[in-house]
Kinemage of the C-alpha trace (Angstrom):
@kinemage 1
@onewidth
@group {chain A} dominant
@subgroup {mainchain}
@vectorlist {calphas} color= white
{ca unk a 1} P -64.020 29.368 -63.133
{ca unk a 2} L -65.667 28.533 -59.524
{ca unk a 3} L -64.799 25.019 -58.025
{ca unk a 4} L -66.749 22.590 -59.219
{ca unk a 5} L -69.625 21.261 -55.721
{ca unk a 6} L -72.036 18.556 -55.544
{ca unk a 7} L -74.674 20.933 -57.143
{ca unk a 8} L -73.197 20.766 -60.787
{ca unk a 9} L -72.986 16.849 -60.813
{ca unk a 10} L -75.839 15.496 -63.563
{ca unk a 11} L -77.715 12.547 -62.062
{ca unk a 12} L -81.113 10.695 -62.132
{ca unk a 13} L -83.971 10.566 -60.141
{ca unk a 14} L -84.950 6.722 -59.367
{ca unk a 15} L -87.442 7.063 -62.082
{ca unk a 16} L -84.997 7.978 -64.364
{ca unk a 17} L -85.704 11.701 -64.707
{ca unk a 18} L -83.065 14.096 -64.123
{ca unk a 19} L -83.106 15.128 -61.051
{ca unk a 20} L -81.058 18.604 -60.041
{ca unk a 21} L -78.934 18.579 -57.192
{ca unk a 22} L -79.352 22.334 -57.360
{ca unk a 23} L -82.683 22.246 -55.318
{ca unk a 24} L -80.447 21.698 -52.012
{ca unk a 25} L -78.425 24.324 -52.553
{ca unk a 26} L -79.145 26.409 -49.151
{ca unk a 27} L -79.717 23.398 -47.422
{ca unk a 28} L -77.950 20.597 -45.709
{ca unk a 29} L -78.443 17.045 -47.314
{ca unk a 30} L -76.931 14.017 -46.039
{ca unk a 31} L -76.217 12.038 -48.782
{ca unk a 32} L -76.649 8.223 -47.995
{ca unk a 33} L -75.830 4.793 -50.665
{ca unk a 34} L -78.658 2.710 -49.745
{ca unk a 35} L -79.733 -0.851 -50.015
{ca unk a 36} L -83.053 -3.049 -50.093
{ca unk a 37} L -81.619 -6.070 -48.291
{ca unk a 38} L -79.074 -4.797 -45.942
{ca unk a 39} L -78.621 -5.538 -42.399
{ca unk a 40} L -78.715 -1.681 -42.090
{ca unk a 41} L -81.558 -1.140 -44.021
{ca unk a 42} L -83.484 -0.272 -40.927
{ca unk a 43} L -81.628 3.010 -40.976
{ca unk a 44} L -84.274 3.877 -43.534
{ca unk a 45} L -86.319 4.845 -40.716
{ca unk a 46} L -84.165 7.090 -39.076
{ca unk a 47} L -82.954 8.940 -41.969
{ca unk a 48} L -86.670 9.489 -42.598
{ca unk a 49} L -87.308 10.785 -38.898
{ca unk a 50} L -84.539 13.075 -39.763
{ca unk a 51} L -85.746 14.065 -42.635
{ca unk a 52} L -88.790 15.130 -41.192
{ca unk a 53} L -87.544 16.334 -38.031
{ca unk a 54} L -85.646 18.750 -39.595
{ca unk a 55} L -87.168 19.612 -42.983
{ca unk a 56} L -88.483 22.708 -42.221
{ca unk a 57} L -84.954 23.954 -41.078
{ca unk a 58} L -83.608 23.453 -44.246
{ca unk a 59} L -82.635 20.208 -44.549
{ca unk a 60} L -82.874 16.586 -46.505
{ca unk a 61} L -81.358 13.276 -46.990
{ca unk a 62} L -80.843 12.398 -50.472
{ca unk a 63} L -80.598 8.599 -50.523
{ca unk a 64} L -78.564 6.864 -53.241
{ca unk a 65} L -79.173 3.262 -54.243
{ca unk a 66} L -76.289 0.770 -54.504
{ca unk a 67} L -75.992 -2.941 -56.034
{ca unk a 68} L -72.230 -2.782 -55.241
{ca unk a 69} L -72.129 -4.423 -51.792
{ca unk a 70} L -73.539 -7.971 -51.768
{ca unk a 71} L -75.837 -7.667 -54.293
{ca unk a 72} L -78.153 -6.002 -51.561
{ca unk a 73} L -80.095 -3.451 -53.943
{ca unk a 74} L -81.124 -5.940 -56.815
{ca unk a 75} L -84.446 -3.973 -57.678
{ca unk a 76} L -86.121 -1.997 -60.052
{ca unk a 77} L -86.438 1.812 -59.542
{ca unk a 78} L -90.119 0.589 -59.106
{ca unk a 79} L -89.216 -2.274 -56.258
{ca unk a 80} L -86.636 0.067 -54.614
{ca unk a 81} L -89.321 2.679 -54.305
{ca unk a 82} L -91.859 0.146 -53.488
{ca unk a 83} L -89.799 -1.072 -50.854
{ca unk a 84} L -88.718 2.363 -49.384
{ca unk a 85} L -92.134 3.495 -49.335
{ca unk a 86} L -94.041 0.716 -47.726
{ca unk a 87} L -91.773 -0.458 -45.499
{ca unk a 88} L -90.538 2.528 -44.246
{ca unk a 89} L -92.400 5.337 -45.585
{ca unk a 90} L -89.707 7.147 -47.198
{ca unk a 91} L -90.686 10.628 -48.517
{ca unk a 92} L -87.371 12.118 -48.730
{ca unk a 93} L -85.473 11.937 -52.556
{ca unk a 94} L -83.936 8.955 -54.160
{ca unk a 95} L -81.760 9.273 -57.083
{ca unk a 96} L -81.181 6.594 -59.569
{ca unk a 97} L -78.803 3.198 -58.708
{ca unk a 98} L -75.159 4.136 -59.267
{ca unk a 99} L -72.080 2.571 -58.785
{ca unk a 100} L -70.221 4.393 -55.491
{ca unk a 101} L -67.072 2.560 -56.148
{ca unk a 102} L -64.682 1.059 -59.077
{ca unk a 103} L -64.175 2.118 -62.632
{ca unk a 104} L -67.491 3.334 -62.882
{ca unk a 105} L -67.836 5.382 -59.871
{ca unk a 106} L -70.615 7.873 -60.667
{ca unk a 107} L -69.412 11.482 -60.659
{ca unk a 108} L -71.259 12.118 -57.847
{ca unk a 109} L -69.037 10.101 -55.453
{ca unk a 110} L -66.032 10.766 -57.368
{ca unk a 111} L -66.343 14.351 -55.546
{ca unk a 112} L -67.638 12.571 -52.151
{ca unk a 113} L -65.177 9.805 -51.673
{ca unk a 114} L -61.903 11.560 -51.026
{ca unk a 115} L -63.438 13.061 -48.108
{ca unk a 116} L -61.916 12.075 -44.550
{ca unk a 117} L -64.530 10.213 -41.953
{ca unk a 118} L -63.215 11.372 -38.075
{ca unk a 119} L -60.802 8.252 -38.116
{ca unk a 120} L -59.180 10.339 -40.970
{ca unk a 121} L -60.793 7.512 -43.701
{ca unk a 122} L -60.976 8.498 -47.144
{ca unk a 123} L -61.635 6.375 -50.368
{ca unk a 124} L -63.724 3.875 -51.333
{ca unk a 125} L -67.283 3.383 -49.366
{ca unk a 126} L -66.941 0.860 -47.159
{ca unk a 127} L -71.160 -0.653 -47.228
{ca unk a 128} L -74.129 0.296 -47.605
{ca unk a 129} L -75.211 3.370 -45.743
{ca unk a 130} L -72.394 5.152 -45.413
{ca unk a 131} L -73.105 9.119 -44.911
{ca unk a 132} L -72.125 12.058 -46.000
{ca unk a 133} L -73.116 15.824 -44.904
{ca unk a 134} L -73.287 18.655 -47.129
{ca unk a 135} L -73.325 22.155 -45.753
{ca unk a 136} L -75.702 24.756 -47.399
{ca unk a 137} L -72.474 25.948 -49.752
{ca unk a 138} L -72.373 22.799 -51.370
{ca unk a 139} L -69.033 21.577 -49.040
{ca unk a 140} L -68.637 18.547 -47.464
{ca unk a 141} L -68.668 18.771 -43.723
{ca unk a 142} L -68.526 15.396 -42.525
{ca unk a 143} L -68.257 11.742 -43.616
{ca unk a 144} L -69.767 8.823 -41.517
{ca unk a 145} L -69.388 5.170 -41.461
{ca unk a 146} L -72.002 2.769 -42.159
{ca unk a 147} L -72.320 1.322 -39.049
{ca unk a 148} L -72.815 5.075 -37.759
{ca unk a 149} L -76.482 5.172 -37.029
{ca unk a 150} L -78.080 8.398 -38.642
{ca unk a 151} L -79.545 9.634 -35.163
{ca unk a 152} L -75.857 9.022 -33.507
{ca unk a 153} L -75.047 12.285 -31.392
{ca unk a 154} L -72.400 12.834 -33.932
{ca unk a 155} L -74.622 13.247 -36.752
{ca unk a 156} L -77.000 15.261 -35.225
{ca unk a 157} L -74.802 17.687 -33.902
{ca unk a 158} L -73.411 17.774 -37.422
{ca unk a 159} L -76.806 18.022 -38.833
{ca unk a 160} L -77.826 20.779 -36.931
{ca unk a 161} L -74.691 23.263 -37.047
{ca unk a 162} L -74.665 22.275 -40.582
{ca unk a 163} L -78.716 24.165 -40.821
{ca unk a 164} L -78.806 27.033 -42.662
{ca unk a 165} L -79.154 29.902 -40.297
């Protein structure tokens, strides 16, 4: 039986309907936990320049909302997308809020988190906003810290050798 990737993890759209990780299959998606009331919350903005910057080459950012880290993501699936929407005009996909962490790590990170950042980091995410880039086979090509802005050289260059071709 084929390894397991990202694609065959069962999750939620922020309204609650299932959303399949299939559709970015082919593409790369940088996969982001996210948070309303973060002092990195401006990165919504960049990750939706990316987005659109490079949407039409086959790529998206899937963003993941996260309570875990200061209580930073309190909302509603109806404030969150409030929130992301006016504020920063967020178009690209949100899933529903999981834990990233803990006993009840959602599936979804339980297959992101072992993955090494460049400092050779694995394990539990750190803060909001922590990245992670998924080629068009469903592997993980890189890991980035929070801090790491989403238009750093590092991620573009990732971003872009990770297009499909």
């Amino acid at each position: 039986m084929p390894q397991e990737t990202i694609y065959d993890v069962q999750i939620a759209d922020l309204h609650g309907k299932p959303l399949d990780l299939e559709r970015f299959r082919g593409t790369a998606t940088l996969v982001v936990n996210v948070a309303s009331r973060c002092g990195l919350t401006p990165q919504y903005e960049v990750l939706e320049q990316l987005h659109k910057r490079y949407a039409d080459r086959g790529f998206s950012v899937l963003g993941v909302p996260c309570n875990q880290f200061g209580g930073q993501e309190p909302g509603t699936a109806d404030e969150i997308a409030e929130f992301c929407s006016a504020t920063y005009g967020v178009t690209f996909p949100m899933t529903e809020k999981v834990e990233v962490n803990g006993a009840g790590r959602h599936p979804l990170y339980q297959a992101l988190t072992p993955e090494a950042d460049a400092e050779g980091y694995t394990g539990d995410i750190r803060w909001n906003f922590e990245k992670f880039l998924i080629g068009p086979d469903g592997e993980i090509r890189a890991r980035f810290g929070p801090r790491t802005t989403p238009d750093a050289p590092e991620v573009v260059t990732a971003i872009e050798a990770a297009l499909p071709s």
